[in-house]
C-alpha positions as semicolon CSV with decimal commas, in nm:
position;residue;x (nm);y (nm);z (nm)
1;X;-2,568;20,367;-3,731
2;X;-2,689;20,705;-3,752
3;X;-2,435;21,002;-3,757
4;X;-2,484;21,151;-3,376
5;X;-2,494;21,555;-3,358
6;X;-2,320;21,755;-3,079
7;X;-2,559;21,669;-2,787
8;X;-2,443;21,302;-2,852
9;X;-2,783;21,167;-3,006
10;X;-2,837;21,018;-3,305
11;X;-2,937;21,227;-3,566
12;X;-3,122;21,113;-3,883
13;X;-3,086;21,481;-4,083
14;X;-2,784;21,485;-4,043
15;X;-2,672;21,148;-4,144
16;X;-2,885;21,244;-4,459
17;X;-2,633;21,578;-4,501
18;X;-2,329;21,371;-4,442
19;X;-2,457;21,108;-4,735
20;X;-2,495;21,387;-4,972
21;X;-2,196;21,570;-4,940
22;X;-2,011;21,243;-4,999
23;X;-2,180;21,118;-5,303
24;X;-2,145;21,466;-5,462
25;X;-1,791;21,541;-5,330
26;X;-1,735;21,152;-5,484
27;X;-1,888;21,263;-5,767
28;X;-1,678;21,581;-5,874
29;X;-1,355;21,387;-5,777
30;X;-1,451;21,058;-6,011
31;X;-1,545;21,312;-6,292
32;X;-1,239;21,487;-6,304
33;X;-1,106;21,149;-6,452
34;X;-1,360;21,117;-6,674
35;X;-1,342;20,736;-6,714
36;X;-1,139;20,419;-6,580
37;X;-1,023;20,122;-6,725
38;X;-0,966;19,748;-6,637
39;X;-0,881;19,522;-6,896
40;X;-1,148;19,496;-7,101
41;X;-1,387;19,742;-6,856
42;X;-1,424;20,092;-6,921
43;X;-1,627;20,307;-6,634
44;X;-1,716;20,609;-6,714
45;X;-1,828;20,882;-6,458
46;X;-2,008;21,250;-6,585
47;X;-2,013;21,527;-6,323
48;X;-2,378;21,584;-6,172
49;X;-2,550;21,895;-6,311
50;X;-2,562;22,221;-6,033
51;X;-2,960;22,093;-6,024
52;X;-2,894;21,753;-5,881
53;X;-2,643;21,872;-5,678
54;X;-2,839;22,173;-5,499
55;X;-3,100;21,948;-5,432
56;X;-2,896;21,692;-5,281
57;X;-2,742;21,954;-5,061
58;X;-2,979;22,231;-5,006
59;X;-3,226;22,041;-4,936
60;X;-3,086;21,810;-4,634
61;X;-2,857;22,107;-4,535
62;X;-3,145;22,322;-4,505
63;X;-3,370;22,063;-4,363
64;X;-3,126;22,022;-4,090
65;X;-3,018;22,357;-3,983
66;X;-3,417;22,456;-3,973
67;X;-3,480;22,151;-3,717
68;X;-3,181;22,264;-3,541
69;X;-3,307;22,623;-3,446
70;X;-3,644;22,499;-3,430
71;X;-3,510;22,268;-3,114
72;X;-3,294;22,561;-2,977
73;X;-3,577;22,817;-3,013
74;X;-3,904;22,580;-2,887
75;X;-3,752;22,294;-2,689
76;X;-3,650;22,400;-2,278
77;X;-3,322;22,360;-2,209
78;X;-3,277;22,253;-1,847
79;X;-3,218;22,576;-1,683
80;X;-3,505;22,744;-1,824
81;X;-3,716;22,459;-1,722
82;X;-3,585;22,494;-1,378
83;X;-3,637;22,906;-1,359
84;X;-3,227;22,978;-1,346
């Protein structure tokens, strides 16, 4: 179920980046119409403010690209671990 990064494993922080950019990306589309109605039903939708959105996005952006050098940097990729 989780999103898998581009060594083919499943990737939690990034399934958490994905998330976010949709619900804000859903979020500035539904708000350029303001409101919807159905019979009866109105829905209305407000755009998020820049807050809400930066930390939806910097946050699991950031949180993701720092685990990603952190594995590149500290983890042994198999030729160094072999002395190549």
């Amino acid at each position: 179920m989780w999103v898998k990064n581009t060594t083919g494993k499943p990737d939690a922080m990034l399934t958490f980046a994905v998330i976010s950019f949709a619900v804000v990306t859903a979020n500035l589309m539904l708000a350029t119409f303001e409101s919807i109605s159905f019979g009866d039903t109105n829905i209305s939708f407000q755009i998020l403010e820049s807050s809400t959105m930066t930390a939806y996005l910097g946050a699991t952006f950031t949180a993701y690209v720092t685990r990603r050098w952190t594995d590149k940097k500290y983890v042994e990729t198999p030729e160094e671990a072999s002395g190549e």
